[in-house]
ZAMARGU-4260 file (C-alpha; in steps of 0.2 Angstrom, whole numbers, plus 5000, padded with zeros to 4 digits):
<rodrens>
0) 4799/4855/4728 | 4786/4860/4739 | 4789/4849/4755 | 4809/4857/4752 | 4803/4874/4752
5) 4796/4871/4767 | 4809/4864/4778 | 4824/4876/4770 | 4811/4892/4775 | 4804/4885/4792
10) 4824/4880/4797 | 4829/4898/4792 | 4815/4906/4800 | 4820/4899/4816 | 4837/4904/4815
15) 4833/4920/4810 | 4822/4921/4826 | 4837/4913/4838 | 4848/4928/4829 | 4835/4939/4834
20) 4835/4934/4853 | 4852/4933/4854 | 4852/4950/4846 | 4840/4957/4859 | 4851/4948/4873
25) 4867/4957/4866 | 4859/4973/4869 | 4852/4974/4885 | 4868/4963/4892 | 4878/4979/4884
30) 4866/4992/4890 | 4868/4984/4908 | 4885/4983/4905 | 4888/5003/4902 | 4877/5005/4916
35) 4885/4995/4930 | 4904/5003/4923 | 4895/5022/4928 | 4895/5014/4946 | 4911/5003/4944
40) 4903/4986/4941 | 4908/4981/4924 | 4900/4965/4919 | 4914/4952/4918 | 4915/4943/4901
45) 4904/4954/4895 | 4914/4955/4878 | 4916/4938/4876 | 4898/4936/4876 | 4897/4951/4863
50) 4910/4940/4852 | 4901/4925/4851 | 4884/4931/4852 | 4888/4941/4835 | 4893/4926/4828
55) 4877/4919/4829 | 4868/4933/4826 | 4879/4935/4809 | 4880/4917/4804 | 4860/4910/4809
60) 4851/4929/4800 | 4862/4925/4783 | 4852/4912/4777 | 4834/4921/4779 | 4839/4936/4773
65) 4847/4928/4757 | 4829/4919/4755 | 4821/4935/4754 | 4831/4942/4744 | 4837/4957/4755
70) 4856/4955/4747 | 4862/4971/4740 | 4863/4965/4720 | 4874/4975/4708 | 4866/4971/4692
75) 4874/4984/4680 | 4879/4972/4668 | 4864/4961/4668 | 4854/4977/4665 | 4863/4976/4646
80) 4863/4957/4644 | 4847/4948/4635 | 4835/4939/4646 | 4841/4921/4640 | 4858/4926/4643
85) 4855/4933/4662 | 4846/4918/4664 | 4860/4907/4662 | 4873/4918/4672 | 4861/4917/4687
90) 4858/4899/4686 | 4880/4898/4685 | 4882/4912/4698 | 4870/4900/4709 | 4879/4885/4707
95) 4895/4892/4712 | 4886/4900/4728 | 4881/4882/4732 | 4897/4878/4731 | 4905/4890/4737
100) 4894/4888/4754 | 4897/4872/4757 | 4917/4874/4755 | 4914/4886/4769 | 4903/4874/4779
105) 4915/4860/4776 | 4929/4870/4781 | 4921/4877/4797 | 4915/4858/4802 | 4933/4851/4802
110) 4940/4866/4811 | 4926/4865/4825 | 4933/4845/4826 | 4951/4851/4827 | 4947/4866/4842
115) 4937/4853/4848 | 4953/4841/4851 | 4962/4854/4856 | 4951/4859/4869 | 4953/4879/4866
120) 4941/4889/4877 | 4938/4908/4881 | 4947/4916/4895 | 4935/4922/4906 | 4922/4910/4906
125) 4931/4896/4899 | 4919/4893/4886 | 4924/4880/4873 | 4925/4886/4855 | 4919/4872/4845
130) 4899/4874/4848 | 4902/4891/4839 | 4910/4885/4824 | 4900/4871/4825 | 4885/4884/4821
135) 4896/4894/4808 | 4896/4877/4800 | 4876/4872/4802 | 4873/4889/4795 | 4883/4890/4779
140) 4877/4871/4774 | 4860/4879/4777 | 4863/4894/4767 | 4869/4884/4752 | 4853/4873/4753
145) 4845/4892/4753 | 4853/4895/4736 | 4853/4878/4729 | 4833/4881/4732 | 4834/4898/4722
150) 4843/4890/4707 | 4831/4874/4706 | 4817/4891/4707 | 4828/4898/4693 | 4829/4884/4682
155) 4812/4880/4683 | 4809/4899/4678 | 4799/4903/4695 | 4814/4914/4700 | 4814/4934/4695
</rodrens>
């Protein structure tokens, strides 16, 4: 379990860092961007480049921050339910995340194949869709190996 520990946090540490540049990209493109408009020299495109760099900046932080924990958790009723009993609701509430992650990355992996075919691309800069959704997809089957690793912790006890 150790060698998979490894890999699922050194792969979301990385896309947590990419999210991170791309974060600090979108912010100085948008600070340039309100300052050129002052003098009448918008960036051009400069929102489609917002758009999808949210995207990444969304879909490739998800999985770290899920691996520390930093989820808001709303755990009224588990507060009132023995501690076998919440065991097993978080060992079920984890296998339908995993689930539930991969339907999504599924999903997103045959739509990237059909914009992909279709050849759709942005207006401006005629970027093609498909590498984005492609990342939506290779994010969400990495965040459901993040949860499938917090159940195997909380089956074996190790979670909190």
């Amino acid at each position: 379990m150790r060698g998979y520990s490894n890999l699922v946090t050194s792969v979301s540490k990385t896309m947590y860092g990419i999210a991170g540049a791309v974060l600090s990209f979108m912010v100085i493109l948008t600070l340039t961007d309100v300052i050129l408009r002052n003098f009448g020299r918008p960036i051009t495109g400069s929102m489609e480049i917002i758009q999808y760099g949210g995207c990444i900046v969304f879909s490739f932080s998800l999985p770290y921050g899920t691996l520390l924990g930093a989820q808001v958790l709303v755990d009224i009723l588990l507060e009132r339910i023995n501690k076998k009993n919440r065991r097993k609701i978080e060992i079920i509430t984890r296998i339908v995340g995993v689930i539930l992650f991969l339907f999504i990355a599924y999903n997103f992996f045959t739509y990237a194949f059909d914009v992909k075919r279709s050849g759709e691309r942005t207006a401006t800069f005629r970027i093609p869709y498909y590498p984005f959704a492609f990342a939506l997809s290779f994010s969400f089957l990495i965040q459901s190996l993040v949860v499938f690793y917090d159940l195997l912790k909380k089956i074996k006890g190790d979670g909190k």
